[in-house]
Each structure stands twice: as structure tokens, then as C-alpha cells.
KEZATOR-118548 format. One record per atom (N, C-alpha, C, O): x, y, z. Coordinates in steps of 0.001 Angstrom, whole numbers, plus 500000, padded with zeros to 6 digits. Each point is the difference from the previous one (the first is absolute). Last residue first. Example, Ala and Ser with C-alpha at 12.3 -4.5 7.8 and 13.67 -1.06 7.14 Angstrom:
KEZATOR-118548
512850497750507080/500820501190500060/499230501090500730/500509501108500169/499781493172499761/499110501190500000/500900501200500000/501036499981500665/
END
This chain:
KEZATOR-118548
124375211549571775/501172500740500105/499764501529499634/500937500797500042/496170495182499747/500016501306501170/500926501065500211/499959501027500677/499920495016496297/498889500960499701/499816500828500639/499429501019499612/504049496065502049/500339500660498968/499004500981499267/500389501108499629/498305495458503514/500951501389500168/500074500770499185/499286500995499876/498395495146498417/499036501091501307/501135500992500199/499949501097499444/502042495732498419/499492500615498767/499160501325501024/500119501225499955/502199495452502734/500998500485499118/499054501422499052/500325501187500021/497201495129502352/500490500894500826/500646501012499368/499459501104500058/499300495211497093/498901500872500214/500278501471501090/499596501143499785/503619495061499415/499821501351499013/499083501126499907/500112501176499656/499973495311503553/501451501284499951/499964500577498888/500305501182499846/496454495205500817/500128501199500696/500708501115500049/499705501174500224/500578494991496900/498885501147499044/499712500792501562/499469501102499856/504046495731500879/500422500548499485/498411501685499121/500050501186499673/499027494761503510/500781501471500788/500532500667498698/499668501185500038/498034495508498491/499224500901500966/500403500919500309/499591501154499870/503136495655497944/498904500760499084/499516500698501158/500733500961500233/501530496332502470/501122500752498707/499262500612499412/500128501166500374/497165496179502579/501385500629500938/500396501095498509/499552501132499821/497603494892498637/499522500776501545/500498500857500467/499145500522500715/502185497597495109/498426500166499764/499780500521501407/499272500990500081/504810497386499956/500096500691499092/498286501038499704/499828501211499868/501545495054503020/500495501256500596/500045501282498894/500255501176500259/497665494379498705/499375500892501214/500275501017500333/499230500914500298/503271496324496662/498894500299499337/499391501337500878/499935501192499699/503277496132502253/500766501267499214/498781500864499044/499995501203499739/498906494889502427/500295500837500970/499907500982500050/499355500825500648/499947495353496607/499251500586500049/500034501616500823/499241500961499877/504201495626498994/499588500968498838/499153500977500641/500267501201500006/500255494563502256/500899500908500333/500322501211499264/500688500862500548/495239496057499125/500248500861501024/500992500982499979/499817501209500139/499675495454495970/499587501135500037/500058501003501432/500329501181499893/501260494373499325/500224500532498872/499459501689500484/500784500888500337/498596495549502741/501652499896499715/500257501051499236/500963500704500303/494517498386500706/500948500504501393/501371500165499584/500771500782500555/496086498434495938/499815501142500438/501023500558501478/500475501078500358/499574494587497707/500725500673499337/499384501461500448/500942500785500109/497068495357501928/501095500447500534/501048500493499071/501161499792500350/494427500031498461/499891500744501698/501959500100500157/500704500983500232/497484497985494454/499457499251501239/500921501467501143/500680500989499722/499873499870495769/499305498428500086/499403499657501275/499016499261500022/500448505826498474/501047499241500525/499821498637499965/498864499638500308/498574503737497442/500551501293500481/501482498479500528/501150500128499579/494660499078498322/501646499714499080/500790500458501195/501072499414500146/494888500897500831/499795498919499733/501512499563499344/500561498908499924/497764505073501540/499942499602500931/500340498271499642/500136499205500931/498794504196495526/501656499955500659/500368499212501455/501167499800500338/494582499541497431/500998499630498651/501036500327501237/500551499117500657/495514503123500752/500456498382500444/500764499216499412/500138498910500555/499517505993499520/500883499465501038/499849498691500155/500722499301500711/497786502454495335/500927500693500117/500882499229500708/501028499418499653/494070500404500658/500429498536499308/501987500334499626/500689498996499820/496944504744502664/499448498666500203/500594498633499233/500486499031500584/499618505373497625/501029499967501360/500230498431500456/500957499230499922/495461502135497014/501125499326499588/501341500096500755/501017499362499725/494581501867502211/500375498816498999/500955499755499541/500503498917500299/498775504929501459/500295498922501023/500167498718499773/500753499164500500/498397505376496696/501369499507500284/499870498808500694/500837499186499611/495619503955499984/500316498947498850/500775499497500172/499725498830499731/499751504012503476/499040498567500371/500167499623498607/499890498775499942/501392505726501007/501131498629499993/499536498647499803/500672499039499625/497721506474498586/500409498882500983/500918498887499749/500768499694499087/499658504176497986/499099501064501202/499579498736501117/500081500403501160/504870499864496743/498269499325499292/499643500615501173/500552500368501037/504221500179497907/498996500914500283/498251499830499897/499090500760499668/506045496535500412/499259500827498536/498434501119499804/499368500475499056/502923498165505356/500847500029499155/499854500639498549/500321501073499489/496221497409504535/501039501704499523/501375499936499185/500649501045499940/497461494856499838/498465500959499635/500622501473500082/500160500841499115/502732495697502948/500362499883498485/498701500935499245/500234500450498878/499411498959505612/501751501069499900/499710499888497888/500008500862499122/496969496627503193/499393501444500281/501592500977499645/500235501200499861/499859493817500636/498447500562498649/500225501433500043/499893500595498927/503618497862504134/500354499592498349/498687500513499282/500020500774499042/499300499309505705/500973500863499375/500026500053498983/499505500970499426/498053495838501938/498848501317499846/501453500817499766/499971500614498934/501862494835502074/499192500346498817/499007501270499611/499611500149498842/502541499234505083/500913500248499017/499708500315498977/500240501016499347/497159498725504337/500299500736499755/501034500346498615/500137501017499319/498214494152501830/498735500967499659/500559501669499535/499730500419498875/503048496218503851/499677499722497967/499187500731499474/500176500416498854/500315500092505857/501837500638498859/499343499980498899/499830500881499157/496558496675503337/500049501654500060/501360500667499042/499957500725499007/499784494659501893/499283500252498881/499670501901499790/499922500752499029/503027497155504290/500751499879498749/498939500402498893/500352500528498946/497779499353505688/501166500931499977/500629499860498544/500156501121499517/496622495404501082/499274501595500227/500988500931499825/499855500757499040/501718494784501047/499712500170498746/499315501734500136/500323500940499274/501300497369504828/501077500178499149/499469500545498768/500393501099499609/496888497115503585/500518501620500595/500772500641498775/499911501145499559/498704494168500068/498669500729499433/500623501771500417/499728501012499354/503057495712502099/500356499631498575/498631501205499192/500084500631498947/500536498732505886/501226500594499319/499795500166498503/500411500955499341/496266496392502575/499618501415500692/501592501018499606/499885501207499786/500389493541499613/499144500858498767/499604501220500498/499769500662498988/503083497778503905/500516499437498986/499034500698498725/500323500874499196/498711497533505463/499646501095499819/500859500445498669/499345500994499685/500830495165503419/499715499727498921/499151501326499409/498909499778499474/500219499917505775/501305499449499283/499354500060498283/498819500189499708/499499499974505596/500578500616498777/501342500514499076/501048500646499990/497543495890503237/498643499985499554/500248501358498728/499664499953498816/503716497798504453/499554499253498708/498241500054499819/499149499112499952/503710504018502504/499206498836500599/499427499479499576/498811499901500302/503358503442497103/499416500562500814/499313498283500888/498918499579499592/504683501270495844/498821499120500579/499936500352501506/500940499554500658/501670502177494556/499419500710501308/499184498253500613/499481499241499182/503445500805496760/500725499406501032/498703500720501362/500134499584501151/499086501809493754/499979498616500301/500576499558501667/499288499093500432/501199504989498368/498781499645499954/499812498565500506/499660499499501072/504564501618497363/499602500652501336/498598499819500246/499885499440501091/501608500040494924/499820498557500409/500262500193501698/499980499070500806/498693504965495501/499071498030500541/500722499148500548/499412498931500164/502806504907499891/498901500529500656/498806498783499554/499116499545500726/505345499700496786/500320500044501821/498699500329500420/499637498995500610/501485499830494484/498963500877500727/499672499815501180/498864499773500416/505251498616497264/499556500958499140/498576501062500695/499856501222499978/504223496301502236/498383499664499967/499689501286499181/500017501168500387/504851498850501245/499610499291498700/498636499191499453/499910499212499059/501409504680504784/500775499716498865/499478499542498425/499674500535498940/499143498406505553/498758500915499656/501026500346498576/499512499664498920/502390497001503469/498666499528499642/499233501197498967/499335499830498978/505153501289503300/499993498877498512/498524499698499189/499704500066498807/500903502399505473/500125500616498689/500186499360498879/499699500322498850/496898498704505365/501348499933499684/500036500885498881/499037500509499426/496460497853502836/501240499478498751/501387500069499905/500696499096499538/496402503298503556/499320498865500627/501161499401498642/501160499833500377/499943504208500052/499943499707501323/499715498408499686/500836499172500363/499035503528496397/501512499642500067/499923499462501058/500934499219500181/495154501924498491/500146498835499183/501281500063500416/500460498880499777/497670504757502467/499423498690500189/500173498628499308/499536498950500444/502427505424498138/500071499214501337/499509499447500365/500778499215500543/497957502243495946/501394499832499541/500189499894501405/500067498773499931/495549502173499799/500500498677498952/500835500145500324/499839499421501074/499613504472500490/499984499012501130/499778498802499535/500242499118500824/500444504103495985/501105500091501053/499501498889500961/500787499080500225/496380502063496916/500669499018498970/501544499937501004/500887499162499830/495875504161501748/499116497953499980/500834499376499404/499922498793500232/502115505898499626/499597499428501342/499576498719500144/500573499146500675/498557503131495555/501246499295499688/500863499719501606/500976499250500037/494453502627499548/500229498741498886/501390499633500084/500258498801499898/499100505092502206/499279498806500740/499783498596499256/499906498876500492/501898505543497748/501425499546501241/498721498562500540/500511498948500384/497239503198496320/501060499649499341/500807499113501189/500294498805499989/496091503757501293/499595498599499459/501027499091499377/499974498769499994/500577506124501297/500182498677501421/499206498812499365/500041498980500688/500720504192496389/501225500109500088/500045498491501216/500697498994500130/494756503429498540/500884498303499099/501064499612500288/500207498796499853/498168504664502815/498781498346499919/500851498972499026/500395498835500027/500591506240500008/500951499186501267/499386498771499943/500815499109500240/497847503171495706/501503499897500356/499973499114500875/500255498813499794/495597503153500779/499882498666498564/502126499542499791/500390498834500068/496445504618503168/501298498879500017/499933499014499711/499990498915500582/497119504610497965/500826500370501226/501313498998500007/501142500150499567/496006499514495489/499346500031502004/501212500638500320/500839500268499140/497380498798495733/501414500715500755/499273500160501199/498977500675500113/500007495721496839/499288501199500507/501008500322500706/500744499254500636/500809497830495107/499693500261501538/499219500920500571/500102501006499297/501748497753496365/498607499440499465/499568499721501807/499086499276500396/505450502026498125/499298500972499067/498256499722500573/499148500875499844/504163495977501788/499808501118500671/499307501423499101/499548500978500595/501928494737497916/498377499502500932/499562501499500429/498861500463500046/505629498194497506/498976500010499397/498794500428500281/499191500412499169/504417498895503894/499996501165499379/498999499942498816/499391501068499939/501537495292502362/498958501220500817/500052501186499425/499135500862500156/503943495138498317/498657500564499393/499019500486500605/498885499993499478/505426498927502514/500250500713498879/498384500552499304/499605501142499763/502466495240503903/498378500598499693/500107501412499607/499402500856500652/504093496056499563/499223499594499057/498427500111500197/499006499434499543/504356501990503678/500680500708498592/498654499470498857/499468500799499230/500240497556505141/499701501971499689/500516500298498885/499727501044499409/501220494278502075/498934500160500272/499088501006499799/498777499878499942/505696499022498355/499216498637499669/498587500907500424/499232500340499100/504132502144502050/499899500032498506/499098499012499465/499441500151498914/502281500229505709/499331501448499723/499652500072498760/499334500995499714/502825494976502431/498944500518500534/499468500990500039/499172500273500869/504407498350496539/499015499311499488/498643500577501037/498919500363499536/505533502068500875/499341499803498969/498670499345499617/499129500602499373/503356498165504474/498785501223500390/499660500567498533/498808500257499836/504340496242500195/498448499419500561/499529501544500298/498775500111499947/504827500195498375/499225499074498459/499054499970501212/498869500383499702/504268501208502778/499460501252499477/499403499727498453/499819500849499128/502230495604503618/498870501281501243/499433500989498729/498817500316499873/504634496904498413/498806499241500126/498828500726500654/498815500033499669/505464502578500247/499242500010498639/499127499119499671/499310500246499011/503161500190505446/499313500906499282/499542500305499040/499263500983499939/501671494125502037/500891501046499579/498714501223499692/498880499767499546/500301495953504195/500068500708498484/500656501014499919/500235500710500978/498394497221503025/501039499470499975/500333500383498239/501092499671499538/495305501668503613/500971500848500145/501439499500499599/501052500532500357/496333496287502341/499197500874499635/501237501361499601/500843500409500799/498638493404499357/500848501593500948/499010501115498772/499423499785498934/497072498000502609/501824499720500408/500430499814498579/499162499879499107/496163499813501566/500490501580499629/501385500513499994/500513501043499595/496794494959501378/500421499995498503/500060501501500099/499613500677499048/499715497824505147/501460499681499725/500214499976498599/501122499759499553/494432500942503217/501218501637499523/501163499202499795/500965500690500328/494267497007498730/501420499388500562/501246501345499679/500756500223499054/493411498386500890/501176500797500268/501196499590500126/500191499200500915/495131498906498945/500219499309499152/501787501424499637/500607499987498929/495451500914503776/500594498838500618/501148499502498946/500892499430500629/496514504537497863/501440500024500875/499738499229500961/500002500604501073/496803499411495190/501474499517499852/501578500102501088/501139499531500016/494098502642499303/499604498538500440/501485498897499599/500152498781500076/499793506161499214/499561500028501023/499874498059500573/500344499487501065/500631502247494803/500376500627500569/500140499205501438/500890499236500371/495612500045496831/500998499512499189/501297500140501195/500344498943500529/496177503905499533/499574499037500687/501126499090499939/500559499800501079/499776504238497033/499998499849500864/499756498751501340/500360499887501172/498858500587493906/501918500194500634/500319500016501712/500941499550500653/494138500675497724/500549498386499095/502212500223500510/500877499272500465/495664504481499964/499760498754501181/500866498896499878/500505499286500866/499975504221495914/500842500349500782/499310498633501182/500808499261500563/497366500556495162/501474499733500120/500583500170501021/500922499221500244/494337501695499396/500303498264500230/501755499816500004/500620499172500667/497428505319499020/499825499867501552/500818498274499536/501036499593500526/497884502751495331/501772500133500966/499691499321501442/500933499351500472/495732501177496070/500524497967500657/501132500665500506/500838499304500573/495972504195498479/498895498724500450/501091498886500371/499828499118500840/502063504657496882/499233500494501137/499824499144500804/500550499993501101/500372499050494700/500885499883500707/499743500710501444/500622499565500969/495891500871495614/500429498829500411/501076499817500769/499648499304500952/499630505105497811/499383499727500979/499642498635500606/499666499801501168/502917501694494468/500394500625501615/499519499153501540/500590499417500909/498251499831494275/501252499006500847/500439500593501188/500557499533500994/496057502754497009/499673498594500215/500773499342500490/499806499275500976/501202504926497130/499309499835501307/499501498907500801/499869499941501222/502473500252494931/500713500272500192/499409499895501577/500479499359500936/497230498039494813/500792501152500533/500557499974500911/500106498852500433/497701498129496853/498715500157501003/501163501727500599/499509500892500692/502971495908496448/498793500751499251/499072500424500785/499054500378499309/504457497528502835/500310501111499106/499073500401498803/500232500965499272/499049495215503216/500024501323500732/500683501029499428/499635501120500358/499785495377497224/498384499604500499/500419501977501193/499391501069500050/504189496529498273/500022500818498973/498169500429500224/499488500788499206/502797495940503532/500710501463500094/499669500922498786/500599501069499878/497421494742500662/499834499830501159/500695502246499557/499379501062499948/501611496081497241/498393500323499875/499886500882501032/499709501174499766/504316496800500573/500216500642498849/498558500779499688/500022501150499561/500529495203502797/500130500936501317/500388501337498622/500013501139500467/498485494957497442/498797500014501271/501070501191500636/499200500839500413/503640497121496709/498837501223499053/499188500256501150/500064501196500284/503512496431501601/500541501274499447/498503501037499239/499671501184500062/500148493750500969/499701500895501831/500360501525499533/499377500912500543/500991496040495594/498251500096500340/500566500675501614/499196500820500443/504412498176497601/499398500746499287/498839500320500491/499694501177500189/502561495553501594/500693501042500499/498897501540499362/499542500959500621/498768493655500158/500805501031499414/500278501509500030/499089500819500113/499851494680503245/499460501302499451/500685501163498681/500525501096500193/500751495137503451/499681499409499061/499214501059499131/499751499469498917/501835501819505200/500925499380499388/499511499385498412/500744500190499038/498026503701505172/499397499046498544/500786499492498777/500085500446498856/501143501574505660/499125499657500412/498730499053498795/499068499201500100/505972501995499924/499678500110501228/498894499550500488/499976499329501032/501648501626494401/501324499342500639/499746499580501659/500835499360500639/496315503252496156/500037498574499533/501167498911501069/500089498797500246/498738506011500837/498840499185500338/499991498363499328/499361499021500386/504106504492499106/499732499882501456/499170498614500167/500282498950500579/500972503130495003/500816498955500851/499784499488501367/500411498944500481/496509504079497254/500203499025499896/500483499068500098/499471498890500062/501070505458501829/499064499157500043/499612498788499356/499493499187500773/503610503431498051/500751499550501443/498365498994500577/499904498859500452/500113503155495165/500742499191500140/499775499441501103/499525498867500079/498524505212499795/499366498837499831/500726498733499419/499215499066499838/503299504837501292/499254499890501235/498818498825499612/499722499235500923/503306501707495509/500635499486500802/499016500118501077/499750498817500234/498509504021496861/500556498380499341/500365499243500890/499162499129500232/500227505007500878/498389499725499985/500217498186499640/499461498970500405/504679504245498960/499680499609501662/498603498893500302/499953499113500853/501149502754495086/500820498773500026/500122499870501626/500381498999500607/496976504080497702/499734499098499267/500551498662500164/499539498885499757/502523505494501775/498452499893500448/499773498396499693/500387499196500849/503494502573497446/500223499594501098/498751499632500895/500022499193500930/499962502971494933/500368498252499771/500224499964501485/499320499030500333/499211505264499994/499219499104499270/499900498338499725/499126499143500132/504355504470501039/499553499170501279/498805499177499843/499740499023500703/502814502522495595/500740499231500734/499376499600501532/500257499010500685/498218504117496197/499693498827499192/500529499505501072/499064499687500735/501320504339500659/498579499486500039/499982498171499625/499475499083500631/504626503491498166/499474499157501205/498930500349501212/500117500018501225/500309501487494015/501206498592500671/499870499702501208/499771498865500418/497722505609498630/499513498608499406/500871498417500258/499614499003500611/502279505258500577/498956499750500725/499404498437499665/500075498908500562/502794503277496166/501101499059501208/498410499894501509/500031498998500715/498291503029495001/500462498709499805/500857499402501043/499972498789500220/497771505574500938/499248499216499104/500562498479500034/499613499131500782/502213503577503542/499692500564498450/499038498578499194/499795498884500478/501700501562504166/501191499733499738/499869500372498214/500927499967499191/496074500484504265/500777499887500725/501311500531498681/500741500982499973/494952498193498774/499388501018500777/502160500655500600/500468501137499938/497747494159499016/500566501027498557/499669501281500230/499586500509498959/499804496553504649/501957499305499318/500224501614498648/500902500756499639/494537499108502937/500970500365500800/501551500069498996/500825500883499767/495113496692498463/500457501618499681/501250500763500950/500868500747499550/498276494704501130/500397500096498397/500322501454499712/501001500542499530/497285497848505224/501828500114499265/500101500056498375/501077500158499424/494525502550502262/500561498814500594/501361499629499654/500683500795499354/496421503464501825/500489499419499105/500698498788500649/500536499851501098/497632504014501006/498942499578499398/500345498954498796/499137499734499163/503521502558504596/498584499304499985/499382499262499712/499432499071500575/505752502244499361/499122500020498919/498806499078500198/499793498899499490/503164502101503967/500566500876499443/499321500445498660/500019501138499531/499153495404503332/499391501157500450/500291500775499004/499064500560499430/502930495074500041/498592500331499503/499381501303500402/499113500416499255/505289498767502310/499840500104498555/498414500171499432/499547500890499280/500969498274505240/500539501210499506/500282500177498384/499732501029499380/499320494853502494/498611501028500088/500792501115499913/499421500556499067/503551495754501075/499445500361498686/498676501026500218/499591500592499000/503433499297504066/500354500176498743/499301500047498793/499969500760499031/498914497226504919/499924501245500572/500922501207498343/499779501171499692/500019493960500915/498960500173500076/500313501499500067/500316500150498820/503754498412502125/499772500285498912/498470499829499231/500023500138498777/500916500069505912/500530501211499245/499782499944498585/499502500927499362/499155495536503119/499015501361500205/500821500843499520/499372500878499408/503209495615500809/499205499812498780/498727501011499849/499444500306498945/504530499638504534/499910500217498764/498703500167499063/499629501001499387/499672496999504806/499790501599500072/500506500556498513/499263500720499327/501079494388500985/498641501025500210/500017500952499798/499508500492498985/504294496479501102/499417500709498658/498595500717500382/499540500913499313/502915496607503858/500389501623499792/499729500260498241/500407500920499292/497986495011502582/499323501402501336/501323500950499474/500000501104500547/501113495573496619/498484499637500040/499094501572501044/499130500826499723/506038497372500650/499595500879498548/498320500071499886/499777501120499542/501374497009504001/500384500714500313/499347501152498704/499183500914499888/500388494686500066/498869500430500672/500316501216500441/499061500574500552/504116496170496826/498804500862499022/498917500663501277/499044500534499438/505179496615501342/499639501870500317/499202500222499172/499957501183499664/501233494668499803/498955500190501284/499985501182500436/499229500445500851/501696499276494356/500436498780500535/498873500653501421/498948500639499969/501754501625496003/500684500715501502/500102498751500980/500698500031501014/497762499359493855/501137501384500400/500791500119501386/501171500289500248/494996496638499309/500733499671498677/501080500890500107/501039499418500313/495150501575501773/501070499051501427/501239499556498643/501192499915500297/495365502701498263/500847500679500754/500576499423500466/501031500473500476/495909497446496857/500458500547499325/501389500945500735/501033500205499363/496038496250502929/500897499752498841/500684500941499208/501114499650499609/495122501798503183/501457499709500805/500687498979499198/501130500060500484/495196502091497071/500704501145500512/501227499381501091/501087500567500115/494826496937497553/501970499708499445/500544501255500434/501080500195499442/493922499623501540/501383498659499842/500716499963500082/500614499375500865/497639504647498992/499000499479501319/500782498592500153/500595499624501011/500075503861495057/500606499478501158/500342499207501345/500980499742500699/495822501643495683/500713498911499436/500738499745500972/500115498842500401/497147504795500896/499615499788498759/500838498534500199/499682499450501054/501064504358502159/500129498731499964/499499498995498986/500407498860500223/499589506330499131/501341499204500468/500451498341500675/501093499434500009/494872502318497322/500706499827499126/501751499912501328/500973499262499845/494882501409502134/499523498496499327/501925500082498803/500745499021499955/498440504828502919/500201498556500687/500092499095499194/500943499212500051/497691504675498041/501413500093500268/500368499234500718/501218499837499919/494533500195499642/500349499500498481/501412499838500609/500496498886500171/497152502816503402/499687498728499294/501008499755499182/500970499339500369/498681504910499992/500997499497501104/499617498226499632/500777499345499306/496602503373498392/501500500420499386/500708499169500572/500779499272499385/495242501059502375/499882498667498952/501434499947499481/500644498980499758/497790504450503567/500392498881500604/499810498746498512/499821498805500236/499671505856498342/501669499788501198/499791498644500236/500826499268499456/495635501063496460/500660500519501566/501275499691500163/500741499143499519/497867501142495130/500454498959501577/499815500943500569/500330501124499621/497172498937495768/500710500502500828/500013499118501341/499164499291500559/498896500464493801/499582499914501794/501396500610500387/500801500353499134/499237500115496261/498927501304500528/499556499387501630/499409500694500829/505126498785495135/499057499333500781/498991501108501003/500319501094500465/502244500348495854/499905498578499551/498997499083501348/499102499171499858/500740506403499116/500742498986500757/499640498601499485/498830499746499716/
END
């Protein structure tokens, strides 16, 4: 085996939190209210239960092959070279997820909190920062995320919570005023943005202690992460509006920004911003251990830890070209990104199921 620590059930479930609210934690009610306008809170609570289904998809695929991860799974599935294709394809899709999730961070932090700071120098430090845990392994990151999920979920919650003076049920008017095909882009996004692009559990799961209810733990870690990014998406249509949350690239800071508790608490702004980087640095972290460890079973090296390095400087070149600035990623790349998602989350998956289903019969026949 390429990797020799091992996850618990409850780190699996962790991880599977950290990667459905990962990046989302911000820009998850910009990104849906963009489609569904002020019905994004609808599309938002009925992508849940969906999105446990399609969580629930992908562990069946992984059951189906234990002990193998999506590289071997794909060529296990579909034969040597058409396997391999797209291995390669979720690979670049790995790499270029790892790219863009430390982008977002950098745009975040120059545009928000370190203006005068070059962009480069906040990208290599969180670039260290992710390649420091992916060499310490698999178990490690497990059990760190262990230690800060409690700070994300206090932090939404609180957030949450210290905002409903600040209510107005009239940005929810009129309600139900969209065509069926805006309704059905916003529940797209609320099952594909948040569960679809935690695709790389399937990597993790070769390297799981098979427990009891290692399935049902993650499936409900899945519906509960994307639950927290549900009550963001109402709470920002409530206190902002749809225009506001719409067109605030990172609605969950400047919601932050507005809490003041008897003008004593208040200005909580960096406790979003520190919740935020933990959740996005975890995505970044998993992505990148996908890509080292998919591309090692690829050509078959007996480890991966040579690889991190040059992964490493890989994702800080592409993180760096990957877009000029924040608001060509919103214009240029999101709406691409979708089709990207639905493709890499939903379509490949289910499709190496049905065949996998298809081929099982038929052997039985």
C-alpha cells in the first residue's frame, strides 16, 4: 500500500465535512443566489437530502472495490488505457482544484485583510503550509481536522445566531417567482458545488478502517456540511437581500462584519476569515494528497512522498497563472466550473457505476 497510517470513521466524517464546506464557507451564497436569486434558500435545503444520495454513490462505488482507489477503481472498471483517461482527467482535475482553492486564498486575504502584501508571498506560506501535511500523511490530517471541525461548526453557528436581530423575512419576497430551469441551476449548484467536489474521498477510502458505520457517519457528515452552507444561504438572503448576497463576492465576511451584540460584540470578521482559511486549507490539503498519491498508483511507485515537492511548486506556478485577479475567476471561470463539477461529480461516477453494475450481472448470468 502507498500509504501505511489509516483513518477512523470519525476522521473520514471530519475530512468529508472539511471538503463539503472547504471554500464554500464564503462564496457558497454568492454562488447560488447568482442562479436562483432569493429562491436560492429553497434550492439550498432541497439539495441536502439529494446530495446524501449522491455521497451515498460514491461509497458504493468505493465498496464495490475496497481496497483500491479511483485510479485503480477507473482501470479495474473500464480496462487498461480507457481506465487510465480518466484517471488522468480526475488527476488534472485534482491539481487544478488544489490550484484554484489556494488562489481563492490569496485573493481572499490580499483583497480583504492584506492589502499591501504580495499576493505571491500569502500563496507560497499557505502552499508550505499544505504540502508540510501531506507529507506527515493521511492520518495526521485526519486527526487534525478532528481538533478544528468543532471551531467551524461554533463559528456558523454563532455567526448564525447573533444575526437574527439584523432579519428582515421581506428579502425572501416574492418567493417562487423563477422559471423551472433557474430552480433546477440552483439545486444543481447546491448538490455539485458542495458533494460533488468531494469526489476525492474516494482516494482516502482504500487507506479507511472498515468500522460499522463508517458509510452512515460520512453520508450524515456530508447532508450536515451542506446543511451549514444552507443556513449561510439564508441567513445572508435574510439580513442582505438577493442583490447584496448576489453580488458580495464573500457575503459570509461581510455578514460577519454587520454582527454587533451590545456594541461589545462585535467585529468578529477575522474569526470567519481564520474558520474560512481552516475549511479551504483542508479541500487544499485533500486535493493535493489525491493528485501525489493517484499519480504514484498510476505509474506504480512503491511511495508518494517524493512527489510532494514537485506537486508543491506544480500548484504554486498554476495558482499563480491559474487567473489575473478574483473578479475574472467570478466572471470567467465559475460558470464553466459547474459543467466541470457535474462532469467529475455526477456523470463519471455514476457512469463507472453502471457499468460496474452492468458487468457484476451479467457475470452472474
Amino acid at each position: 500500500m502507498l500509504e501505511k497510517g489509516r483513518l477512523g470513521t470519525r476522521a473520514l466524517a471530519a475530512l468529508t465535512f472539511m471538503m463539503v464546506v472547504g471554500d464554500m464557507m464564503l462564496i457558497y451564497p454568492s454562488v447560488i443566489t447568482s442562479y436562483a436569486k432569493q429562491n436560492s434558500w429553497i434550492c439550498a435545503l432541497i439539495g441536502v437530502p439529494i446530495s446524501m444520495l449522491l455521497m451515498a454513490m460514491f461509497l458504493k462505488l468505493g465498496k464495490a472495490y475496497p481496497d483500491q482507489n479511483l485510479v485503480s477503481i477507473a482501470r479495474s472498471i473500464l480496462g487498461f488505457w480507457p481506465g487510465t483517461l480518466v484517471a488522468v482527467f480526475y488527476l488534472y482535475f485534482f491539481v487544478m482544484g488544489a490550484s484554484t482553492h489556494t488562489r481563492e486564498v490569496g485573493d481572499f486575504m490580499v483583497s480583504q485583510i492584506f492589502p499591501y502584501t504580495p499576493i505571491r508571498v500569502l500563496i507560497l506560506l499557505f502552499v508550505i503550509a499544505v504540502c508540510w501535511s501531506v507529507h506527515n500523511g493521511i492520518e495526521t490530517i485526519g486527526r487534525t481536522s478532528e481538533l478544528l471541525l468543532p471551531i467551524i461548526v461554533i463559528f456558523i453557528l454563532t455567526l448564525s445566531f447573533c444575526l437574527l436581530p439584523e432579519v428582515d423575512a421581506r428579502n425572501l419576497k416574492p418567493v417562487q417567482d423563477t422559471d423551472i430551469v433557474t430552480l433546477a441551476q440552483g439545486i444543481l449548484v447546491s448538490i455539485i458545488y458542495p458533494v460533488g467536489e468531494a469526489i476525492p474521498i474516494l482516494m482516502l477510502l482504500p487507506y479507511t478502517v472498515s468500522q460499522l458505520h463508517r458509510n452512515r457517519d460520512v453520508i450524515i457528515a456530508a447532508g450536515l456540511g451542506n446543511l451549514m452552507l444552507a443556513m449561510l444561504v439564508i441567513i445572508s438572503l435574510l439580513v442582505l437581500g438577493a442583490f447584496l448576497s448576489q453580488h458580495s463576492i464573500y457575503a459570509s465576511f461581510i455578514l460577519a462584519q454587520k454582527i454587533n451584540v451590545a456594541d461589545f460584540f462585535q467585529r468578529i470578521e477575522a474569526f470567519m476569515a481564520s474558520a474560512w482559511l481552516i475549511s479551504t486549507y483542508f479541500k487544499a490539503v485533500i486535493y493535493m494528497y489525491a493528485f501525489t498519491i493517484g499519480i504514484a498508483e498510476l505509474f506504480k511507485l512503491q511511495q508518494y512522498r517524493s512527489l510532494i515537492l514537485p506537486t508543491s511548486m506544480l500548484v504554486f506556478g498554476l495558482s499563480n497563472v491559474i487567473a489575473p485577479g478574483v473578479i475574472f475567476i467570478v466572471i470567467t471561470v465559475v460558470p464553466y466550473w459547474v459543467d466541470w463539477d457535474t462532469t467529475i461529480g455526477i456523470i463519471l461516477p455514476g457512469m463507472l457505476l453502471l457499468i460496474h453494475l452492468t458487468k457484476t450481472r451479467f457475470s452472474k448470468a
